[in-house]
N, C-alpha and C positions, 0 to 999 in steps of 0.2 A: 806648406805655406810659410812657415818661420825662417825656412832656408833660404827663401825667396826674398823675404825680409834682408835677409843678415848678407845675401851676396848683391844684392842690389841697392845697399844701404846708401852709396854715396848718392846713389840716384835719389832715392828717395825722401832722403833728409832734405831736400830742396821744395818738398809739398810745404805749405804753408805753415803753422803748429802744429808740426812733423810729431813735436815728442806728445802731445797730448792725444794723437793718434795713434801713435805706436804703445804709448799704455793703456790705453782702452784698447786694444788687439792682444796685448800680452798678458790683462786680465778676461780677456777670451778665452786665451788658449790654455790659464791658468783653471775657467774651471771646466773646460772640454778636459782636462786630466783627471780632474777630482772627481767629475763624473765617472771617469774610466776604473779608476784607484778605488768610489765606495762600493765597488760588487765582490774587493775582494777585504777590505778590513776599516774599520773607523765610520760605519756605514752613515750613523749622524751626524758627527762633524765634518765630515768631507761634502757630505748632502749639501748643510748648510752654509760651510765654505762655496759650495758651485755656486748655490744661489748668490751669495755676496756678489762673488767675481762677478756675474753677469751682470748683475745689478750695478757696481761698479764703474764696469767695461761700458756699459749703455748708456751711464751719466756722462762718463769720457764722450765718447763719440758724440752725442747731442751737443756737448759744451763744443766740440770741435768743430760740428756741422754751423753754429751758433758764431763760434769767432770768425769762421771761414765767409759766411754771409759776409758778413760786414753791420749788420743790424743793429742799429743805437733805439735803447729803450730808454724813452723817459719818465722820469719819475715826478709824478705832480703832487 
Protein backbone atom coordinates (compact mmCIF):
# COMPACT_ATOMS: atom_id res chain seq x y z
CA UNK A 1 0.00 0.00 0.00
CA UNK A 2 2.94 2.68 0.68
CA UNK A 3 4.17 1.89 -2.71
CA UNK A 4 1.00 2.85 -4.02
CA UNK A 5 1.15 5.86 -2.01
CA UNK A 6 4.59 7.09 -3.19
CA UNK A 7 4.16 6.15 -7.10
CA UNK A 8 0.68 7.74 -7.28
CA UNK A 9 1.65 10.60 -5.21
CA UNK A 10 1.14 13.34 -7.84
CA UNK A 11 -2.23 11.90 -8.13
CA UNK A 12 -3.02 12.02 -4.80
CA UNK A 13 -1.80 14.97 -3.32
CA UNK A 14 -4.76 16.65 -5.18
CA UNK A 15 -7.35 15.00 -2.39
CA UNK A 16 -8.31 17.64 -0.24
CA UNK A 17 -5.79 17.86 3.20
CA UNK A 18 -3.91 15.44 1.42
CA UNK A 19 -1.08 15.83 4.23
CA UNK A 20 -3.31 15.23 7.21
CA UNK A 21 -4.25 12.08 5.65
CA UNK A 22 -1.24 10.89 4.46
CA UNK A 23 -0.02 11.20 8.25
CA UNK A 24 -2.50 9.48 9.89
CA UNK A 25 -1.68 6.39 7.18
CA UNK A 26 1.93 6.67 7.92
CA UNK A 27 1.32 6.48 11.70
CA UNK A 28 -0.72 3.42 10.43
CA UNK A 29 1.80 1.85 9.05
CA UNK A 30 4.12 2.97 11.80
CA UNK A 31 2.44 0.72 14.25
CA UNK A 32 1.44 -2.20 11.84
CA UNK A 33 5.64 -2.38 12.19
CA UNK A 34 5.97 -2.11 15.77
CA UNK A 35 3.35 -4.59 16.12
CA UNK A 36 5.57 -6.88 13.85
CA UNK A 37 9.04 -5.82 15.51
CA UNK A 38 7.53 -6.59 19.64
CA UNK A 39 7.51 -10.60 19.08
CA UNK A 40 11.05 -10.33 18.40
CA UNK A 41 12.61 -7.60 21.08
CA UNK A 42 11.55 -4.31 23.16
CA UNK A 43 8.31 -6.22 23.65
CA UNK A 44 6.85 -3.08 26.07
CA UNK A 45 7.76 -0.19 24.44
CA UNK A 46 7.07 -1.17 21.08
CA UNK A 47 3.54 -2.54 22.52
CA UNK A 48 2.89 0.77 23.59
CA UNK A 49 4.41 2.63 20.73
CA UNK A 50 1.64 0.64 18.44
CA UNK A 51 -0.83 1.62 20.51
CA UNK A 52 0.12 5.53 20.39
CA UNK A 53 0.44 5.35 16.51
CA UNK A 54 -3.12 3.98 16.17
CA UNK A 55 -4.28 6.24 18.53
CA UNK A 56 -2.69 8.91 16.75
CA UNK A 57 -3.25 7.82 13.17
CA UNK A 58 -7.36 7.65 14.25
CA UNK A 59 -7.31 11.31 15.58
CA UNK A 60 -5.45 12.21 12.06
CA UNK A 61 -8.15 10.58 10.07
CA UNK A 62 -11.35 11.86 12.17
CA UNK A 63 -9.77 15.44 12.13
CA UNK A 64 -9.57 14.85 8.22
CA UNK A 65 -12.97 13.24 7.83
CA UNK A 66 -14.07 16.47 9.96
CA UNK A 67 -12.18 19.25 7.67
CA UNK A 68 -13.14 17.27 4.50
CA UNK A 69 -17.15 17.62 5.63
CA UNK A 70 -17.04 21.15 5.70
CA UNK A 71 -18.90 21.20 9.27
CA UNK A 72 -18.75 24.64 11.20
CA UNK A 73 -19.41 24.20 15.07
CA UNK A 74 -20.50 26.69 17.02
CA UNK A 75 -19.57 27.84 20.07
CA UNK A 76 -22.23 29.49 22.42
Amino acid sequence: MTILIWLKYDRLKNIRFFKILSAGFYFFLAGWLFSSLEGFFWESLLNISEHICYLIGSLLLAYWIYKISGVKIEVK
